[in-house]
C-alpha positions as CSV (number, residue, x, y, z in Angstrom):
1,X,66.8,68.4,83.2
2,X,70.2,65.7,83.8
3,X,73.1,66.8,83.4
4,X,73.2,64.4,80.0
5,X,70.1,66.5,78.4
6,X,72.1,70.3,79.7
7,X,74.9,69.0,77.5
8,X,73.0,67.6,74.5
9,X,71.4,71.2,74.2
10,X,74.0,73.0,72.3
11,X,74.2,76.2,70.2
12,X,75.7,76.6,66.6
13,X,78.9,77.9,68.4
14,X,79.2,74.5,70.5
15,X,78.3,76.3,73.7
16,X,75.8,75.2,75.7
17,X,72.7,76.7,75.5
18,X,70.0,77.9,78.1
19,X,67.7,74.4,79.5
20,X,64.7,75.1,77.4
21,X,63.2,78.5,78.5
22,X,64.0,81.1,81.1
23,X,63.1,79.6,84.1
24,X,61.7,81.8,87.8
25,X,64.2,81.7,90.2
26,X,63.2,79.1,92.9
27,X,61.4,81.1,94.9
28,X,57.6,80.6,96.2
29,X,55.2,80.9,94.1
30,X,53.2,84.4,94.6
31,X,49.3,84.9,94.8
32,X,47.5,85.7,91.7
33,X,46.2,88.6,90.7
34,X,43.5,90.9,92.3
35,X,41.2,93.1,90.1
36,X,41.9,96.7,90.1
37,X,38.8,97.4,89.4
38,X,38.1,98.6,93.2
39,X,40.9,101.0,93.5
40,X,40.0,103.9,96.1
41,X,39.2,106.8,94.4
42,X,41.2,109.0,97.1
43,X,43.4,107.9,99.9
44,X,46.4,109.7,101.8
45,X,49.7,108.0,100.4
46,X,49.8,105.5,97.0
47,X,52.6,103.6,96.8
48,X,53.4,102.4,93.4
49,X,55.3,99.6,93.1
50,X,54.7,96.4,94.9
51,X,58.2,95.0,95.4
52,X,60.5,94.8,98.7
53,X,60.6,99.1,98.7
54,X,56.9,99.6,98.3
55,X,55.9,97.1,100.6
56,X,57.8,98.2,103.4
57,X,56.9,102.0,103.1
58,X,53.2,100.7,103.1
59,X,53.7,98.7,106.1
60,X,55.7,101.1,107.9
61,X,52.7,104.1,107.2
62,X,49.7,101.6,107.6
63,X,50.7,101.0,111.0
64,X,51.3,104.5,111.6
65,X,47.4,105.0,110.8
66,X,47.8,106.7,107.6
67,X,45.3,105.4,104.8
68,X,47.8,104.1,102.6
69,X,47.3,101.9,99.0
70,X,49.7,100.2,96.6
71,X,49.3,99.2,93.3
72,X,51.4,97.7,90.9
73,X,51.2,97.1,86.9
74,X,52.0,92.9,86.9
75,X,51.7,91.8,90.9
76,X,53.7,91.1,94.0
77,X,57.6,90.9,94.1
78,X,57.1,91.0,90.0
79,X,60.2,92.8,89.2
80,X,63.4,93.0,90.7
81,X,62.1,91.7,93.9
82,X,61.4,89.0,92.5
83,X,64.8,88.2,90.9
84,X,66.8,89.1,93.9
85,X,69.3,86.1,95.0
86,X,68.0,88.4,98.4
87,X,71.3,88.4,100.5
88,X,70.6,90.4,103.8
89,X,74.0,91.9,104.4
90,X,75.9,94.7,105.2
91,X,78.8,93.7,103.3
92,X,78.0,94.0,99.5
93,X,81.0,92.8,98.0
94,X,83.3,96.4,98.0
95,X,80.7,98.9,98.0
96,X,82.0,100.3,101.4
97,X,85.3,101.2,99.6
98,X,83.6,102.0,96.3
99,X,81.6,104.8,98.0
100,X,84.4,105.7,100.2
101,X,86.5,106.5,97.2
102,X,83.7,109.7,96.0
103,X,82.7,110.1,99.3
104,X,83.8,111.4,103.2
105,X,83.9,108.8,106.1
106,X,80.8,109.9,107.5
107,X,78.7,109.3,103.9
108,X,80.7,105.6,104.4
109,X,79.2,105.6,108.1
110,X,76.0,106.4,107.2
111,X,75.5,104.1,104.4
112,X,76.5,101.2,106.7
113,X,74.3,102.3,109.6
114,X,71.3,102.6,107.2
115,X,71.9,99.4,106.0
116,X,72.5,97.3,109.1
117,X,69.4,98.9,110.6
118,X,67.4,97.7,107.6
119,X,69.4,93.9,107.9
120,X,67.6,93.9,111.6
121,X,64.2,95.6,110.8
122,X,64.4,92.2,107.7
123,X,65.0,89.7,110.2
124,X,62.6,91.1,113.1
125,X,60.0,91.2,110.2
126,X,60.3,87.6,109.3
127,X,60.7,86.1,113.2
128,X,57.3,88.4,113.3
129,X,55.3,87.2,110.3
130,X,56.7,83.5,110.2
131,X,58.7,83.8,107.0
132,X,62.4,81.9,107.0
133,X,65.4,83.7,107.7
134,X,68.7,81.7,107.0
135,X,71.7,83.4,109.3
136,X,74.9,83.2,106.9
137,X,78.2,84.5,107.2
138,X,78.8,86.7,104.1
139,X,82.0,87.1,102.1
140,X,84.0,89.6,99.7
141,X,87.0,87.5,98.3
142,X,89.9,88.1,95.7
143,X,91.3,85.8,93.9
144,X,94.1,88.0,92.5
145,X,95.8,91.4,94.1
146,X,94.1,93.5,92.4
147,X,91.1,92.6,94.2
148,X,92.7,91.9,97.1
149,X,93.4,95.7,97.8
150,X,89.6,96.2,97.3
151,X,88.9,93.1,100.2
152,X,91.5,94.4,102.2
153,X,90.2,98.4,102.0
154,X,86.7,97.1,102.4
155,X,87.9,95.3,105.7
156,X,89.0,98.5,106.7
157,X,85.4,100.6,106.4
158,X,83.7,97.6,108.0
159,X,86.1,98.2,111.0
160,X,85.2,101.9,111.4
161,X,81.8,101.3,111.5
162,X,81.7,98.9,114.3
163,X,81.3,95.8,112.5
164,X,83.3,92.7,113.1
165,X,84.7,91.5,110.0
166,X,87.7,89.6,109.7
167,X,91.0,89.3,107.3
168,X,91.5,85.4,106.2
169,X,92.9,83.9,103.1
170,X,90.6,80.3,103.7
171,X,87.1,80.7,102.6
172,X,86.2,77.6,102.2
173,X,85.4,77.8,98.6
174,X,86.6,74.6,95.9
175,X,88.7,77.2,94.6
176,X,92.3,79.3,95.3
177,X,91.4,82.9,97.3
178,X,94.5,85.1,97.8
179,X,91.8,87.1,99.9
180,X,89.0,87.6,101.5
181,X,87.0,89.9,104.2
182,X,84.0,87.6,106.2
183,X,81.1,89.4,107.9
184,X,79.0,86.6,110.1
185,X,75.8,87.1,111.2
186,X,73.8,88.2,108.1
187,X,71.3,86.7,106.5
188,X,69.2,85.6,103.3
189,X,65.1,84.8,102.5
190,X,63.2,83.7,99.8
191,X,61.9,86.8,98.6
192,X,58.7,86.4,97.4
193,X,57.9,84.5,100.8
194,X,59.3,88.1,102.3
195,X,56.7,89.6,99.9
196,X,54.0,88.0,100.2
197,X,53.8,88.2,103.9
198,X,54.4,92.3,103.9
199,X,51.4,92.2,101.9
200,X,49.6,90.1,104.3
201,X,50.7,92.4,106.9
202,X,49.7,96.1,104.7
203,X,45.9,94.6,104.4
204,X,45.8,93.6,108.5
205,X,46.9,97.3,108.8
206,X,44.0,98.6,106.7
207,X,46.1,99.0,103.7
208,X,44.5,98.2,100.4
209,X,47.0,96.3,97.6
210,X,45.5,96.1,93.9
211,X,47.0,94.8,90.5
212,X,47.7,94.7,87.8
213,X,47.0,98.5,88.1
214,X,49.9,100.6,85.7
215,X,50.3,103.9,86.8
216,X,50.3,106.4,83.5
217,X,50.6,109.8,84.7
218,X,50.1,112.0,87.9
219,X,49.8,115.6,88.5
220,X,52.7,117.6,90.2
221,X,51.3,119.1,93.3
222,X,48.8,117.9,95.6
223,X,45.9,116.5,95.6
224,X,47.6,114.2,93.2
225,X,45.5,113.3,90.4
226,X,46.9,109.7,89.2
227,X,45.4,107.8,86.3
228,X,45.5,104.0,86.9
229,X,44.5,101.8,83.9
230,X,43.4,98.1,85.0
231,X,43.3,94.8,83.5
232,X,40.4,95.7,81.6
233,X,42.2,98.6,80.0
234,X,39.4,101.0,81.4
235,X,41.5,104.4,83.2
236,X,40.9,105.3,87.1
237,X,41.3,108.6,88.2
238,X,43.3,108.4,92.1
239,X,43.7,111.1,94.4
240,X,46.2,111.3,96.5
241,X,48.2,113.7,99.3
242,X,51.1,111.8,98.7
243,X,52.7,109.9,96.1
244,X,55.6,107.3,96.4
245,X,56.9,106.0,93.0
246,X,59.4,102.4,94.4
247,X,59.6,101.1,90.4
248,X,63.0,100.2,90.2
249,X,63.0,103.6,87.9
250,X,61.0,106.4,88.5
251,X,57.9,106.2,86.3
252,X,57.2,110.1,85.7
253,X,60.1,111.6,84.1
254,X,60.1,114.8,85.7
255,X,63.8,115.2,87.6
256,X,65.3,113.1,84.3
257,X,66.0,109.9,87.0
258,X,66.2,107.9,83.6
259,X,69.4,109.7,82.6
260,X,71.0,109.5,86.4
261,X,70.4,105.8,86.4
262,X,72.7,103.0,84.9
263,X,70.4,100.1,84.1
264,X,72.0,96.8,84.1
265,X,70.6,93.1,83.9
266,X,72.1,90.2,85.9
267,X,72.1,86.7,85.4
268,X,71.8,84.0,88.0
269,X,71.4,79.5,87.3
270,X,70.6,77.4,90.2
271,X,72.4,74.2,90.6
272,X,72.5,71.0,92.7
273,X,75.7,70.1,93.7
274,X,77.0,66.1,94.7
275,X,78.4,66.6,98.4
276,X,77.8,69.7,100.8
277,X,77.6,73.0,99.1
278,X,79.8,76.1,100.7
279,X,77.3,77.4,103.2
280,X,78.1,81.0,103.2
281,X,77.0,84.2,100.9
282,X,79.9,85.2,98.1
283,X,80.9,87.9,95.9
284,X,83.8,88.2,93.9
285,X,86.0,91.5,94.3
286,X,87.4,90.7,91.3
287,X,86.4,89.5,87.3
288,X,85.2,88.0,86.7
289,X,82.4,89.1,89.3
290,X,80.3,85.8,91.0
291,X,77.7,85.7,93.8
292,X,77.5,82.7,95.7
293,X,74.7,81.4,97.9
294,X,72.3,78.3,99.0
295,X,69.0,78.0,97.8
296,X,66.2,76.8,98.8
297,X,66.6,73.0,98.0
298,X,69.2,70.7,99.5
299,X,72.8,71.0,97.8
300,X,71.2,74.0,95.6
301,X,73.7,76.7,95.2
302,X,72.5,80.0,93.2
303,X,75.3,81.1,91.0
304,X,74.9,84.7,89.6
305,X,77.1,87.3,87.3
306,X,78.1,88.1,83.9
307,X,76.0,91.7,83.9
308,X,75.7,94.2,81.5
309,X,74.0,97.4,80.6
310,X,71.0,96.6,79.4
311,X,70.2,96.2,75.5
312,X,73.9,96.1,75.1
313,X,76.3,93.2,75.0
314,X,76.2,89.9,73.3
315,X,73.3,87.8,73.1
316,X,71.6,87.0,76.8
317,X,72.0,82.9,76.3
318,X,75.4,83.4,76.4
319,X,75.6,84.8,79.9
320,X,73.8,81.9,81.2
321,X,75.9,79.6,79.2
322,X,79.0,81.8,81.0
323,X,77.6,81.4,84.7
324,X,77.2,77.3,83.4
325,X,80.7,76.5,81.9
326,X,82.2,78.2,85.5
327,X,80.0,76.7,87.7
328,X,81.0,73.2,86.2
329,X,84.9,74.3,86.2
330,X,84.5,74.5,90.4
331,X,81.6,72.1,91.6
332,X,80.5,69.0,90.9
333,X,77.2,69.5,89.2
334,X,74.2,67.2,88.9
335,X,72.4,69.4,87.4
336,X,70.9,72.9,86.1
337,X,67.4,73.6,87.4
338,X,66.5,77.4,87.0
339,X,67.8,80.4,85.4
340,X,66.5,83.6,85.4
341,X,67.6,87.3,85.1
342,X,67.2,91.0,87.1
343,X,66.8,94.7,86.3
344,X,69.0,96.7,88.6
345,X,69.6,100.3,88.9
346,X,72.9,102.5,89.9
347,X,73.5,106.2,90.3
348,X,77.3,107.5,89.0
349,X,78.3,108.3,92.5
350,X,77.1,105.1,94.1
351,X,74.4,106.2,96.5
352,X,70.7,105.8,96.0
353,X,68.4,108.3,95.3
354,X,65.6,108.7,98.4
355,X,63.6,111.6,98.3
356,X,61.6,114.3,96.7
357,X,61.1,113.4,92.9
358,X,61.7,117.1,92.4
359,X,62.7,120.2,94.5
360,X,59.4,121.8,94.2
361,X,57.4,118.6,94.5
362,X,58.3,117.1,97.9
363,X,54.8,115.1,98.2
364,X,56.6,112.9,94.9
365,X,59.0,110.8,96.6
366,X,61.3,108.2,94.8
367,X,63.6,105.7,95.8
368,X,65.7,103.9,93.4
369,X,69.5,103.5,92.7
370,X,70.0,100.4,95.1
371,X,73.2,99.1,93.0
372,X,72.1,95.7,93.0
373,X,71.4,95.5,97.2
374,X,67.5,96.4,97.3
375,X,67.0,93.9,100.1
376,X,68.6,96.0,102.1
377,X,68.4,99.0,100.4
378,X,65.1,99.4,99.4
379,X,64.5,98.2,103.5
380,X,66.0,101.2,104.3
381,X,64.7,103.7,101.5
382,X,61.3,102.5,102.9
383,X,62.2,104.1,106.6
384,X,63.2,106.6,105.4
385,X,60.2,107.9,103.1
386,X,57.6,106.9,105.6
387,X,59.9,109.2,108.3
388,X,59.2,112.1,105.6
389,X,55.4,111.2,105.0
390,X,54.9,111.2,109.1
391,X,57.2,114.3,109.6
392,X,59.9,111.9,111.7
393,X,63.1,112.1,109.6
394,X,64.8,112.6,106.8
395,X,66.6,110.0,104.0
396,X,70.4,108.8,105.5
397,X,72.9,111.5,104.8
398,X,73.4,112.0,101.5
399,X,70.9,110.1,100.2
400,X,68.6,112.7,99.1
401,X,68.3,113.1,94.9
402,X,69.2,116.8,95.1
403,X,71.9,116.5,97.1
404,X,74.7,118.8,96.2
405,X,77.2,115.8,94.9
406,X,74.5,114.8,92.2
407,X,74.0,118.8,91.1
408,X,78.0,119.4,90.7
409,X,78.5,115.8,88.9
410,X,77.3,117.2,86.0
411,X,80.2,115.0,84.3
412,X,79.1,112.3,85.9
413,X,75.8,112.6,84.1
414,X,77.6,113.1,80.6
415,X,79.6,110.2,80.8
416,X,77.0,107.8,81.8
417,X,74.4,109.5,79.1
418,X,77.8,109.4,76.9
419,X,76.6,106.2,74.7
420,X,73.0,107.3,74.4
421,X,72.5,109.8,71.2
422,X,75.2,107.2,69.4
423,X,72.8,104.1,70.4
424,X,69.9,105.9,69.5
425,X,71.4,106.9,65.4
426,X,72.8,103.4,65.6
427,X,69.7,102.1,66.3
428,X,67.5,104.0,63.8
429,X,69.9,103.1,60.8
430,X,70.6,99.9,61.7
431,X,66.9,99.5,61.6
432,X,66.1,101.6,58.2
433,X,68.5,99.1,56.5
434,X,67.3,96.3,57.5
435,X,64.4,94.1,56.6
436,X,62.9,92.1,59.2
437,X,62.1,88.4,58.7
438,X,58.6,88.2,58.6
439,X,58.6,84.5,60.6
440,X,61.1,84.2,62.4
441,X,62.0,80.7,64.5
442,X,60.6,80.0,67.9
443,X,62.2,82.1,70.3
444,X,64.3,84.9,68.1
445,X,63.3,88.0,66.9
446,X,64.4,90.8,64.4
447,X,63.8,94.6,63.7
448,X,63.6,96.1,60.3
449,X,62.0,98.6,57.6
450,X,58.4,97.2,56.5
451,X,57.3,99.8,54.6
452,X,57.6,103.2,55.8
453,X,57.4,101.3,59.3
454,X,60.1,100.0,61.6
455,X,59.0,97.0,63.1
456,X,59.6,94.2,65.6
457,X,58.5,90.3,64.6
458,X,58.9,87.7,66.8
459,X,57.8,84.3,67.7
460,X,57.2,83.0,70.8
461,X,55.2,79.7,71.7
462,X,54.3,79.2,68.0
463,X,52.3,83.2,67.6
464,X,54.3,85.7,65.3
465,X,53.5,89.2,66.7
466,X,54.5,92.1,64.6
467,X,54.8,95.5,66.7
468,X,56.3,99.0,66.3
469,X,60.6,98.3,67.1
470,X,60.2,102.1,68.6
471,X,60.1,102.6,72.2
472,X,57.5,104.6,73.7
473,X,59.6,106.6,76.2
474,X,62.2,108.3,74.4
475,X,62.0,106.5,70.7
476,X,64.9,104.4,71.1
477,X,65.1,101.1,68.5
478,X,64.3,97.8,70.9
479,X,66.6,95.3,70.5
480,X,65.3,91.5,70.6
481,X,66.4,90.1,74.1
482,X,66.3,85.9,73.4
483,X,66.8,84.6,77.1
484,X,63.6,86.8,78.4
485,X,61.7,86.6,75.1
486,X,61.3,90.9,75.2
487,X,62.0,93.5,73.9
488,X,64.5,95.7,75.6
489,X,65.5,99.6,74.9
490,X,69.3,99.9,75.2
491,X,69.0,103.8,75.5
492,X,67.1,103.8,79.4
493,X,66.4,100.1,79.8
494,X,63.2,99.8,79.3
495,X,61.6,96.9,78.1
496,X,58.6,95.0,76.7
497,X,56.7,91.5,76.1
498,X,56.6,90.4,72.7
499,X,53.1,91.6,72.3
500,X,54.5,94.8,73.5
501,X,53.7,95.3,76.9
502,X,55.4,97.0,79.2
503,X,57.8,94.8,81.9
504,X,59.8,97.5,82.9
505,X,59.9,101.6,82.9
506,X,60.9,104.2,82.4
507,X,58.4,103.4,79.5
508,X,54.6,103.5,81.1
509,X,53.1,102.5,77.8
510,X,53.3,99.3,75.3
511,X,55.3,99.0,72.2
512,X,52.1,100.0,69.6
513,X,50.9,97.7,66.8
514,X,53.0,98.1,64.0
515,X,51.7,101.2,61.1
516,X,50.7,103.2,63.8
């Protein structure tokens, strides 16, 4: 699309709106699907989940000789994975100072050790397996002084662990920085190309990968008795010794991981530039937040930002039309070629959750909580959960979801759960009052009473679909998501297609036909 046709696209409000639909970020193209049909009826580990976390636990335990299998409900790299701008770094914009401030030195350490271990296993893997890595300096800048303690404290924890990041006020961004800390020798991959070849690599181990395969219950203790349902909607019984749940949210609600997480969605546009793009990776310390890298096309630059919980907030299209108007304040831009959104996941005191899904269940292992850095941190949750499965190690210090922090932050908890129960009423009589319009225009949807029913109408490519507005995991009211044509649950962040199909958990099954 020119630049001419991005501008001539406007909304009511004069803004400019989203370039037709939601685009995939410009990434490779991923295989299609394989049947599920074949699933092994008993194997030693299934992974569930075949993004960067999954994949790498697979790896890791098929070439340890363990009969391992993953299966996921859409494909490869289909959720987060797939959305990641994929920076391979250890610096990840203040986080060092963010978990310092909840946290001793040594958590700080830890963290950092975990993650640059993970930033070389990533680039060994892709010298290995033939898939680009990019070596980029990465950056955490301030353009005010607020954010400038942040760079400055963030410096500081780079320092004590070893690394050699520097203090400069030029980082050669078309912009004034009063700020910034600079990390070089980190990296960033297309991540579906990342993807695809750790799937390659599971199957030469004697791993086995099948989708669309969605996981909708499993037993607690072992053997694991996991029912799979496959494209054909026909149910598989799976037995397992182990089970490793890498969804971006734990499927299987037992340890409450839904209420622990904050789920947020992130926005990111690529652009091509006139002249030479900035050829490091940027993130804003300070507001508003912006992540800055180059993309796979010359003078692309992905531009990302403008988060929010999800189901909260103002209308998606306008964080894309908010990344757009900054992006032409600083650069010179000859056009607007993708945009596209991701489902992340953080816990309230900053680290993720890698582990036993329960105390008394340690053959259920999660890993989730990433904070928006699954490259590495799913890279890492991955050594560390094949380490438990082959008796080797244990998570990074403090990573574990029982750990003691997590039990005693009971507070923590409350105040992230603190907008729940009012969402939910909200929801429910927003809804009751309501009456939905029974065709509405391409692309919008609403909620509303129809009868003794609340329902959710929408119209995408020219089919109205009517389905229950109630969502099936903890009977939240879905909210009509316009950018990503879904439905999304504002209470745990689950969301749905507009036939009601599940895109992401906690929720394992579909929004029902409306009446029922």
């Amino acid at each position: 699309m020119s630049q001419r046709a991005w501008r001539d696209v406007k909304q009511h409000s004069g803004r400019p709106a989203l370039p037709g639909k939601v685009h995939e970020p410009p990434w490779v193209p991923v295989p299609p699907s394989e049947p599920a049909a074949d699933v092994a009826k008993l194997v030693e580990v299934l992974v569930v989940g075949a993004g960067v976390t999954g994949l790498t636990t697979a790896l890791l335990l098929a070439r340890a000789g363990v009969d391992v299998g993953v299966v996921d409900a859409r494909g490869l790299a289909a959720g987060t994975t797939g959305r990641s701008t994929a920076k391979v770094s250890v610096l990840q914009g203040t986080r060092l100072y963010e978990i310092g401030r909840r946290h001793p030195d040594r958590v700080v350490r830890a963290y950092t050790s975990a993650h640059e271990a993970a930033r070389r296993f990533v680039a060994e893997t892709c010298a290995e397996l033939g898939v680009g890595y990019e070596t980029r300096t990465a950056w955490t800048y301030a353009t005010g002084s607020n954010g400038s303690t942040a760079v400055r404290a963030e410096a500081q924890a780079l320092a004590a662990a070893g690394l050699p990041a520097e203090l400069t006020s030029e980082a050669g961004l078309p912009y004034e920085v009063w700020l910034a800390v600079r990390l070089s020798g980190q990296g960033q991959i297309d991540p579906r190309a990342y993807t695809t070849a750790l799937a390659n690599a599971v199957q030469a181990a004697g791993g086995w990968i099948r989708f669309p395969a969605r996981v909708r219950a499993a037993t607690a203790r072992p053997p694991h008795r996991v029912t799979v349902s496959g494209a054909n909607g026909n149910n598989l019984e799976v037995r397992s010794r182990w089970l490793v749940l890498a969804t971006g949210t734990p499927i299987l609600d037992r340890g409450l991981f839904f209420a622990r997480l904050r789920p947020q969605r992130s926005y990111g546009i690529a652009v091509t530039v006139q002249g030479s793009p900035p050829t490091g990776m940027y993130l804003a310390a300070d507001s508003p937040t912006r992540s800055l890298r180059t993309g796979t096309q010359p003078r692309q630059v992905l531009v990302g930002g403008a988060g929010h919980d999800v189901g909260h907030g103002p209308p998606e299209n306008e964080h894309y039309s908010e990344l757009d108007r900054w992006a032409r304040r600083h650069f010179d831009i000859e056009e607007t070629t993708h945009a596209w959104s991701a489902q992340d996941y953080s816990s309230p005191d900053g680290l993720p959750y890698v582990g036993a899904l329960l105390p008394t269940d340690s053959t259920t292992l999660v890993a989730t909580g990433f904070g928006k850095w699954g490259i590495t941190g799913g890279t890492a949750a991955a050594q560390a959960l094949a380490a438990l499965v082959l008796g080797t190690g244990e998570p990074p210090l403090r990573w574990e979801p029982w750990r003691s922090r997590v039990l005693a932050g009971a507070s923590d908890v409350v105040r992230l759960n603190a907008g729940v129960g009012a969402s939910l009423a909200t929801g429910w009589a927003s809804a009751a009052l309501s009456t939905p319009n029974q065709r509405p225009k391409e692309g919008q949807g609403s909620v509303g009473r129809h009868g003794r029913h609340l329902v959710a109408i929408s119209q995408v490519d020219g089919a109205v679909r009517e389905v229950s507005a109630i969502c099936t995991h903890l009977r939240g009211i879905v909210r009509w998501n316009g950018a990503e044509k879904s439905w999304d649950c504002p209470l745990h962040g689950s969301r749905f297609g507009p036939d009601g199909r599940v895109l992401e958990g906690p929720a394992t099954c579909g929004l029902g036909m409306a009446g029922q």
